[in-house]
C-alpha positions in Angstrom: 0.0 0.0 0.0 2.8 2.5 1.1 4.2 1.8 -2.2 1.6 2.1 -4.7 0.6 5.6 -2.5 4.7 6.8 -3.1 3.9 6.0 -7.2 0.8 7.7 -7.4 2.5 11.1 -5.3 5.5 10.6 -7.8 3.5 10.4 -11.0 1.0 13.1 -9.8 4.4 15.1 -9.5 5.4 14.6 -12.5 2.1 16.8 -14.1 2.0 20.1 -15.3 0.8 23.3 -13.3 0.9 24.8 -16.7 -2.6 24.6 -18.8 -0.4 24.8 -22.2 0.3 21.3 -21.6 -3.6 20.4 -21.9 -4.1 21.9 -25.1 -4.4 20.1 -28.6 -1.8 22.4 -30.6 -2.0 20.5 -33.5 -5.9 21.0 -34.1 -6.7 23.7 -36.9 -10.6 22.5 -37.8 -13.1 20.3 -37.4 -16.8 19.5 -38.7 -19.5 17.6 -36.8 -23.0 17.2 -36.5 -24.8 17.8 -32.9 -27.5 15.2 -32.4 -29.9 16.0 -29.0 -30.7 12.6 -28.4 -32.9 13.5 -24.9 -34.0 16.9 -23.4 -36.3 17.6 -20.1 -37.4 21.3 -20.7 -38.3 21.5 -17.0 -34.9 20.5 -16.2 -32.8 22.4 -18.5 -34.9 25.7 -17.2 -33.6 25.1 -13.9 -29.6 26.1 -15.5 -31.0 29.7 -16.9 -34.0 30.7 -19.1 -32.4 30.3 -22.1 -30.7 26.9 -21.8 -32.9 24.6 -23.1 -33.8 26.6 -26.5 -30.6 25.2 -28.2 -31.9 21.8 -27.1 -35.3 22.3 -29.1 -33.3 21.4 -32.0 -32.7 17.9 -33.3 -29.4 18.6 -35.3 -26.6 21.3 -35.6 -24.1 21.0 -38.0 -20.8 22.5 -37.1 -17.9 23.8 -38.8 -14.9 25.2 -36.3 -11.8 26.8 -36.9 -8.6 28.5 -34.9 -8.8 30.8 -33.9 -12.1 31.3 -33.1 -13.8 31.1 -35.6 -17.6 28.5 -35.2 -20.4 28.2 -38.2 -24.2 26.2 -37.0 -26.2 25.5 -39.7 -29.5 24.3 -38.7 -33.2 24.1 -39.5 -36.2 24.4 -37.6 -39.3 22.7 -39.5 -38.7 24.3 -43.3 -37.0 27.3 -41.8 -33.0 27.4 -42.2 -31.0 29.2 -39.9 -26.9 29.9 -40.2 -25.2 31.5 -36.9 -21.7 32.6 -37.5 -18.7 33.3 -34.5 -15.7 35.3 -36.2 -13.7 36.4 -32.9 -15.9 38.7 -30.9 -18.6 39.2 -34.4 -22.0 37.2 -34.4 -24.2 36.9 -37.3 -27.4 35.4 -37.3 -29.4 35.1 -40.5 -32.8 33.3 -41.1 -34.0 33.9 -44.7 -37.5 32.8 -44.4 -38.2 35.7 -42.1 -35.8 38.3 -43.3 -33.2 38.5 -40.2 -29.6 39.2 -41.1 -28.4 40.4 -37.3 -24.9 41.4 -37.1 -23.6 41.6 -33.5 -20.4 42.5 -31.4 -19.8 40.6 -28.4 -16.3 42.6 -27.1 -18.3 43.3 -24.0 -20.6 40.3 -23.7 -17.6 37.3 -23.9 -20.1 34.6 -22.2 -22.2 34.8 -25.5 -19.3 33.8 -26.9 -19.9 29.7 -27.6 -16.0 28.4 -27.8 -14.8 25.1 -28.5 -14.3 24.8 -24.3 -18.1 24.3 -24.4 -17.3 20.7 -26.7 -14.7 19.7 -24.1 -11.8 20.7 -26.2 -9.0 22.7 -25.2 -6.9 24.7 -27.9 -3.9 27.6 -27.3 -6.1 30.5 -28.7 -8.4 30.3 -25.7 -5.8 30.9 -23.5 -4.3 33.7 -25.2 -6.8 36.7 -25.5 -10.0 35.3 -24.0 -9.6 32.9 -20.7 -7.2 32.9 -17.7 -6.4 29.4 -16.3 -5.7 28.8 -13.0 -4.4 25.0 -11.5 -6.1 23.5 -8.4 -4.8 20.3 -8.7 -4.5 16.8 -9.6 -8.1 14.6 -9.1 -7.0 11.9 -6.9 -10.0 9.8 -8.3 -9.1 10.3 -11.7 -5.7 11.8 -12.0 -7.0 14.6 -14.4 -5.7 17.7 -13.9 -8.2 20.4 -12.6 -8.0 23.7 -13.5 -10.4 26.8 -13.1 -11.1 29.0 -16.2 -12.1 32.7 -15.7 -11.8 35.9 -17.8 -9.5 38.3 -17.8 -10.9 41.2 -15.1 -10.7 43.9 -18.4 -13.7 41.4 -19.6 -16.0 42.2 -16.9 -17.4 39.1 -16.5 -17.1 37.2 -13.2 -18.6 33.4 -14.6 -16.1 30.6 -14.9 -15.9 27.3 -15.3 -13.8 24.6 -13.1 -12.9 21.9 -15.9 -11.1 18.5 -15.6 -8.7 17.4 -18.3 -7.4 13.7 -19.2 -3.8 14.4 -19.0 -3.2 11.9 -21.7 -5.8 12.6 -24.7 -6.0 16.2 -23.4 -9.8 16.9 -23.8 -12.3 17.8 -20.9 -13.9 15.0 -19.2 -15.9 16.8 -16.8 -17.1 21.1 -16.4 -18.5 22.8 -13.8 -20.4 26.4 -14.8 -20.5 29.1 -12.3 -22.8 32.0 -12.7 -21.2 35.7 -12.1 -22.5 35.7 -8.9 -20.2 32.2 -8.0 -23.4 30.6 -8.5 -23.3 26.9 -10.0 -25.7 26.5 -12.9 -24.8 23.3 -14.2 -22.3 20.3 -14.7 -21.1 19.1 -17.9 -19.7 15.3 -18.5 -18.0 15.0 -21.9 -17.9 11.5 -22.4 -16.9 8.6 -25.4 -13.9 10.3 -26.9 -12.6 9.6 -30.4 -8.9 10.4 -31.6 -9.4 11.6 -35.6 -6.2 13.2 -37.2 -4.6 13.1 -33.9 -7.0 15.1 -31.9 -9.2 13.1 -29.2 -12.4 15.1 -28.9 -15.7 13.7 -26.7 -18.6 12.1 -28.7 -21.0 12.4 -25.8 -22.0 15.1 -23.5 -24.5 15.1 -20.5 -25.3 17.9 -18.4 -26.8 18.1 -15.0 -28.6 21.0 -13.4 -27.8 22.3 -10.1 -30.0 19.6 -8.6 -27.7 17.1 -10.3 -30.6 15.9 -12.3 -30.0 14.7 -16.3 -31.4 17.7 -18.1 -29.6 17.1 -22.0 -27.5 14.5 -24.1 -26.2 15.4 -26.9 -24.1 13.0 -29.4 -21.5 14.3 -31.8 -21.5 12.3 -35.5 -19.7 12.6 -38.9 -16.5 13.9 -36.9 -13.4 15.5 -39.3 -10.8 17.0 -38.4 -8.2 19.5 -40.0 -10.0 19.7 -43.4 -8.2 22.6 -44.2 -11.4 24.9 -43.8 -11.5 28.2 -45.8 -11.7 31.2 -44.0 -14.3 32.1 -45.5 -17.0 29.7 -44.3 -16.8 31.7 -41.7 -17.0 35.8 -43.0 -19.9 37.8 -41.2 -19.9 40.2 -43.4 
């Protein structure tokens, strides 16, 4: 026993403090389609008002790209909708009913969806738009655990506590905290896949404060660095 303790402290030693060594630097792109496979409205209200309206849809498809840089194409009975994230610029456009919304999120950041919210973990988000903080290392699960906040020029007091497999350096598990310190909800990224390289989670659950199953969504069709243009992703 007093062995196996002395590996675990040794190996647990051995892990980076330093969130660079968490993030996929070779990923560039990647496509997928977001499948809700089950959705308690009552349940997902509990996280905020808005939550469960992204859950009212049967299928996203996705396009991403560093630095981000996010394309959803959906539709919603015979209406098609396209929501574009260039950096900070939003663009929402829904044909059927003439909107074309063009929006700057500079002072609104947790608008801003990011690939953090698909439990992966890249250098841009570490560079302009979160601050990462170590707590430790999950005795459970050896992941590394590390809160992620924004930068106080931001303004914005939410954060997230995530944990990261070491090894295939994706999130396995997130914690969302209101700007009042408030938890809203838990995230379990689950099922992961390596394409290309990159291991990114095929599954994700999240619980509401009451730790109740509220969503579960399933990732299909995964690629990864297609070599994306650019301009998939113009909101002008």
């Amino acid at each position: 026993m007093i062995g196996t303790l002395a590996l675990y402290v040794a190996v647990a030693g051995l892990q980076s403090q330093d969130i660079d060594s968490y993030v996929q630097k070779n990923f560039d792109d990647a496509s997928f389609t977001a499948r809700v496979k089950y959705a308690n409205q009552k349940e997902l209200a509990k996280i905020n008002d808005d939550f469960g309206k992204s859950y009212r849809v049967p299928y996203t498809d996705f396009k991403v790209k560093e630095p981000f840089m996010m394309r959803l194409e959906t539709k919603v009975d015979d209406t098609q909708i396209l929501y574009i994230i260039n950096g900070p610029k939003l663009l929402i456009r829904v044909p059927r009913i003439k909107v074309n919304s063009r929006q700057d999120l500079s002072k609104a950041p947790g608008r801003r969806q990011t690939l953090l919210d698909f439990g992966l973990l890249t250098p841009s988000l570490f560079k302009s738009l979160f601050v990462a903080r170590f707590v430790r290392m999950d005795r459970a699960t050896n992941d590394a655990v590390f809160d992620i906040t924004y930068p106080a020029v931001l303004d914005d007091t939410s954060r997230s506590r995530v944990w990261i497999d070491p090894a295939k350096k994706y999130v396995t598990k997130r914690e969302w905290f209101s700007q009042r310190g408030k938890q809203l909800a838990t995230f379990f990224y689950n099922e992961p896949v390596q394409v290309d390289g990159i291991w990114m989670p095929t599954k994700v659950q999240v619980k509401n404060v009451d730790g109740v199953l509220a969503g579960e969504t399933y990732y299909t069709g995964l690629k990864v660095n297609q070599g994306l243009s650019e301009s998939l992703f113009s909101v002008n």
